[in-house]
C-alpha positions as CSV (number, residue, x, y, z in Angstrom):
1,X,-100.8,28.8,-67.9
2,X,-99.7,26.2,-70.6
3,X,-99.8,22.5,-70.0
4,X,-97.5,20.0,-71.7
5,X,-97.6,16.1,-71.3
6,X,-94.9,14.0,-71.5
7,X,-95.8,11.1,-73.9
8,X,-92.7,10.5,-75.6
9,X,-92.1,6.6,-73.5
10,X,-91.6,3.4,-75.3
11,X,-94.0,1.8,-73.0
12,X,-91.7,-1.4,-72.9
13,X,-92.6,-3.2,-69.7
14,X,-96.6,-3.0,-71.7
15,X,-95.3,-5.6,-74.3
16,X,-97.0,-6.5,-76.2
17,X,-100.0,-3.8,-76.3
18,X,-97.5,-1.2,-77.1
19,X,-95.5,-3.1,-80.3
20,X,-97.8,-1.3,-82.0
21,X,-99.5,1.4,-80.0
22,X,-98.0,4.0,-77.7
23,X,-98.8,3.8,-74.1
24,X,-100.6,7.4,-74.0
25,X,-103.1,5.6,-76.0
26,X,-103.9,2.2,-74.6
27,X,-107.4,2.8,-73.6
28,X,-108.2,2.4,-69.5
29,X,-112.6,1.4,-69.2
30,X,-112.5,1.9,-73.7
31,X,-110.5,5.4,-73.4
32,X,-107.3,6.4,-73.9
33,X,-105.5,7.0,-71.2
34,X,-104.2,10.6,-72.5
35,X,-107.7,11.5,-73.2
36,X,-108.5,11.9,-68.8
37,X,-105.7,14.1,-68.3
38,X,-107.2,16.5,-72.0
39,X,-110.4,16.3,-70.5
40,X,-109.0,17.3,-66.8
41,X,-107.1,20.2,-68.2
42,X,-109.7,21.2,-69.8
43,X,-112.5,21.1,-67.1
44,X,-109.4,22.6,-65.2
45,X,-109.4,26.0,-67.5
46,X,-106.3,25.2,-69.9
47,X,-106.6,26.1,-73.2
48,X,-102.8,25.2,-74.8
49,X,-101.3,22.0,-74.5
50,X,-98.2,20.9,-75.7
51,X,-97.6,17.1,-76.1
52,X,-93.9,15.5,-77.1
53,X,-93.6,11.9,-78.6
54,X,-91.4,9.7,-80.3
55,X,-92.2,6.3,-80.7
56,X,-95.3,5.8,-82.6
57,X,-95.8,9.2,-81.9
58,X,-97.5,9.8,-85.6
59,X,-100.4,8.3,-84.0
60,X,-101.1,10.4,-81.3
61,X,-101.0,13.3,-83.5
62,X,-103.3,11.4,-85.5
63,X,-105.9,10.7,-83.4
64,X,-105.8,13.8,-81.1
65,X,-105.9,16.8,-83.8
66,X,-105.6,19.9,-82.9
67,X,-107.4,19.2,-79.7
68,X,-110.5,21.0,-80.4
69,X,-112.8,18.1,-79.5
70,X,-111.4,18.7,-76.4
71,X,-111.9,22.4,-76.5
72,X,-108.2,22.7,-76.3
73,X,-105.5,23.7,-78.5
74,X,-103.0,20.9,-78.6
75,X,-99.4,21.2,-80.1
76,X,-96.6,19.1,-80.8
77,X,-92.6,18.5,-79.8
78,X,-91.7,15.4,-81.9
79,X,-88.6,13.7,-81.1
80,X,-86.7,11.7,-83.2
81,X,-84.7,9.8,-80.5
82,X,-85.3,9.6,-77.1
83,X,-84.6,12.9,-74.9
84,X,-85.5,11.7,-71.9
85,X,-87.7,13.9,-69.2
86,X,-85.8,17.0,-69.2
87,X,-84.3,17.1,-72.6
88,X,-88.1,16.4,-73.8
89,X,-89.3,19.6,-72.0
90,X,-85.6,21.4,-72.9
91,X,-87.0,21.0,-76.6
92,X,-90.5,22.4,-75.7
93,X,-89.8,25.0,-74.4
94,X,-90.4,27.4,-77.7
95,X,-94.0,26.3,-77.4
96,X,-94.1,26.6,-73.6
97,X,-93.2,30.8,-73.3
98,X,-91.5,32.3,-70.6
99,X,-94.1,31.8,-67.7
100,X,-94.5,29.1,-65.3
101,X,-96.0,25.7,-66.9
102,X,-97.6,22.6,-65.8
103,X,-95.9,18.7,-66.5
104,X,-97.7,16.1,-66.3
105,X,-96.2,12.3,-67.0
106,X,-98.5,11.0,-69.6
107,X,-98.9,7.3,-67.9
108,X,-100.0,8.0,-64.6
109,X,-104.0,8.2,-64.2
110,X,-105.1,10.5,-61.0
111,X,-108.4,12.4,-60.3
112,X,-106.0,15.1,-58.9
113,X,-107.4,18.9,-59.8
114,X,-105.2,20.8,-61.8
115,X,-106.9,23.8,-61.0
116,X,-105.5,23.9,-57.7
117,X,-101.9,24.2,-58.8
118,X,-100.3,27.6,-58.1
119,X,-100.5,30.1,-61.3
120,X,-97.3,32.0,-60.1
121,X,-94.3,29.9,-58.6
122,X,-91.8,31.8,-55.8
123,X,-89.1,29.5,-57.1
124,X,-88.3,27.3,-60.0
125,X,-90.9,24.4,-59.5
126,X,-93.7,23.1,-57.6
127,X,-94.3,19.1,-57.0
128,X,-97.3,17.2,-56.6
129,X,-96.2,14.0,-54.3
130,X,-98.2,10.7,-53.6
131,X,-97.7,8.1,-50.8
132,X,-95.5,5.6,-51.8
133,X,-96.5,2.9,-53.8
134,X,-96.0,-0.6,-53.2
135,X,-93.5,-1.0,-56.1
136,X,-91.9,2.5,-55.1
137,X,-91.5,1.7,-51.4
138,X,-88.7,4.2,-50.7
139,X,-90.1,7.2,-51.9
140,X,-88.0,10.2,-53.7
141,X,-88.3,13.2,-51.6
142,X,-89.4,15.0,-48.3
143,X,-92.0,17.6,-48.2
144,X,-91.8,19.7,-45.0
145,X,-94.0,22.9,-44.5
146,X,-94.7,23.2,-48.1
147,X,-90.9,22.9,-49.0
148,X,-89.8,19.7,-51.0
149,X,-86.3,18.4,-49.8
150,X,-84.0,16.0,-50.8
151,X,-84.4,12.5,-49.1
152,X,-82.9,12.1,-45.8
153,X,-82.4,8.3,-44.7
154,X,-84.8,6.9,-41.5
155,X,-87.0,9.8,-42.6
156,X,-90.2,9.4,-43.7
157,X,-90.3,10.3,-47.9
158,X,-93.4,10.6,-50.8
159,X,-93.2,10.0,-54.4
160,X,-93.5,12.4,-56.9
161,X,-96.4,11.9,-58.6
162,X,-95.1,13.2,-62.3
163,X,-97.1,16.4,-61.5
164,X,-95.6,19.9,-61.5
165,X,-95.5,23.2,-62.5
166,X,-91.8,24.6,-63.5
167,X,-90.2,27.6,-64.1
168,X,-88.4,27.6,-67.7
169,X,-85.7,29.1,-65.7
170,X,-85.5,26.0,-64.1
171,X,-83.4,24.9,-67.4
172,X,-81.1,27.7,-67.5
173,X,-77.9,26.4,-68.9
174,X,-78.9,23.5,-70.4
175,X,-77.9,22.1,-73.6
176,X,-80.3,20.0,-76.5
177,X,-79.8,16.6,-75.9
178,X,-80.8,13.9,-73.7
179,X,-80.9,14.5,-69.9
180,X,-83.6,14.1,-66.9
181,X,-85.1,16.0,-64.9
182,X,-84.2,14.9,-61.1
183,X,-81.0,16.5,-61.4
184,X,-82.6,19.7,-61.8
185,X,-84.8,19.4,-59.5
186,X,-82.4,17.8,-57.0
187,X,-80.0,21.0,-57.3
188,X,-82.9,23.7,-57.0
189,X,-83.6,22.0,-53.4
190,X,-80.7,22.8,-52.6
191,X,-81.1,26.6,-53.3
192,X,-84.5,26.0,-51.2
193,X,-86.3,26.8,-54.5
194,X,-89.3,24.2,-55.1
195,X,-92.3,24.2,-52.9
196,X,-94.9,20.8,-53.1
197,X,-98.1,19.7,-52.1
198,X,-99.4,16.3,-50.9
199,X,-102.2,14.7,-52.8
200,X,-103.7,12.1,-51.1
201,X,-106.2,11.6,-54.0
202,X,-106.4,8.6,-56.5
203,X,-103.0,8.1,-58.4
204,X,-101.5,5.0,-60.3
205,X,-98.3,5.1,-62.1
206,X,-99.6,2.8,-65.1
207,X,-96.2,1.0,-66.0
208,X,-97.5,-2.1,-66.1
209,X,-100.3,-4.8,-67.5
210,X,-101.2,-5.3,-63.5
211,X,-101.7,-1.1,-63.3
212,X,-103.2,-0.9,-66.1
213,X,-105.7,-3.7,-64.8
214,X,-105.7,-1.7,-61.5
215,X,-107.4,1.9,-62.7
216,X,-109.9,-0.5,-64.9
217,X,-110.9,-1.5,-61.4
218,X,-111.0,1.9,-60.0
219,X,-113.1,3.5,-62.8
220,X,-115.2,0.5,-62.2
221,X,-116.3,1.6,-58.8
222,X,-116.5,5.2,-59.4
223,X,-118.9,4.3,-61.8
224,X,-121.0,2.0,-59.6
């Protein structure tokens, strides 16, 4: 299975760390923060990943290569304006192939263990959701026997973590452009086709300079 990492964000709410470097590469304890999910897929058993970026993007190419100090083999969907989420993976999807792929959101950090995510997918996608955060309070979805529903009000909900593995069929009909991926999602609930998993595991959403601070303080104590 493939792996592709969305890295194409402006990184705005970072000002002013990313004026003049992208958020996938602001380094978290002196490393990038795109470098712990290359190592993870790697220890994980990936070989391919694809990466997408736009602004400043030249510089991740730049620094990353062609992965192989990573023992992986890393390739690239520039975009020259923002596509958002699921016109970034629309554009991928030459370099994805017709089989199930993983997507994971450049700017979160996690220890979660990619090589626990399901290979072969019974519907269009598979979501890895995270309690709530504290600046996330109400949650995105439901997750109920292993199914992942759409949020019911005065029902307990969990985040989704920016972790999946979807089904390129999952973007059947879509056009090039700019569009996200909830909608797409949101509708293949409906048809009862995406399954999930709870990961109760480290996970920050690094949007923000206080985040960012955060997983310094948790790599701190793994280390001790």
């Amino acid at each position: 299975m493939k792996a592709m990492i969305l890295a194409a964000g402006k990184g705005e709410r970072m000002r002013p760390l990313t004026l003049t470097t992208p958020k996938p590469l602001l380094p978290v304890a002196g490393v990038p923060l795109i470098v712990y999910h290359l190592r993870a897929l790697a220890a994980a058993g990936f070989a391919e990943v694809v990466i997408n970026h736009a602004w400043l993007g030249r510089q991740i190419e730049d620094y990353l290569g062609d992965g192989r100090q990573f023992d992986l083999r890393i390739r690239y969907s520039a975009e020259g304006e923002p596509l958002e989420t699921g016109g970034g993976i629309f554009r991928a999807l030459p370099l994805l192939g017709e089989e199930p792929f993983l997507v994971v959101n450049g700017d979160i950090w996690t220890d979660f263990a990619f090589a626990g995510l399901p290979q072969e997918l019974a519907g269009l996608a598979h979501l890895v959701l995270v309690d709530n955060p504290q600046h996330h309070p109400q949650g995105d979805f439901g997750l109920s026997a292993g199914a992942v529903r759409e949020a019911v009000a005065g029902v307990p909900q969990l985040t989704y973590s920016g972790i999946a593995v979807l089904h390129p069929q999952l973007f059947a009909g879509c056009s090039a452009g700019a569009f996200k991926l909830a909608p797409l999602l949101r509708q293949a609930m409906a048809a009862e086709q995406v399954s999930g998993e709870y990961f109760a595991g480290h996970w920050v959403d690094v949007g923000t300079h206080e985040r960012l601070q955060a997983v310094e303080r948790l790599l701190g104590e793994t280390v001790r």
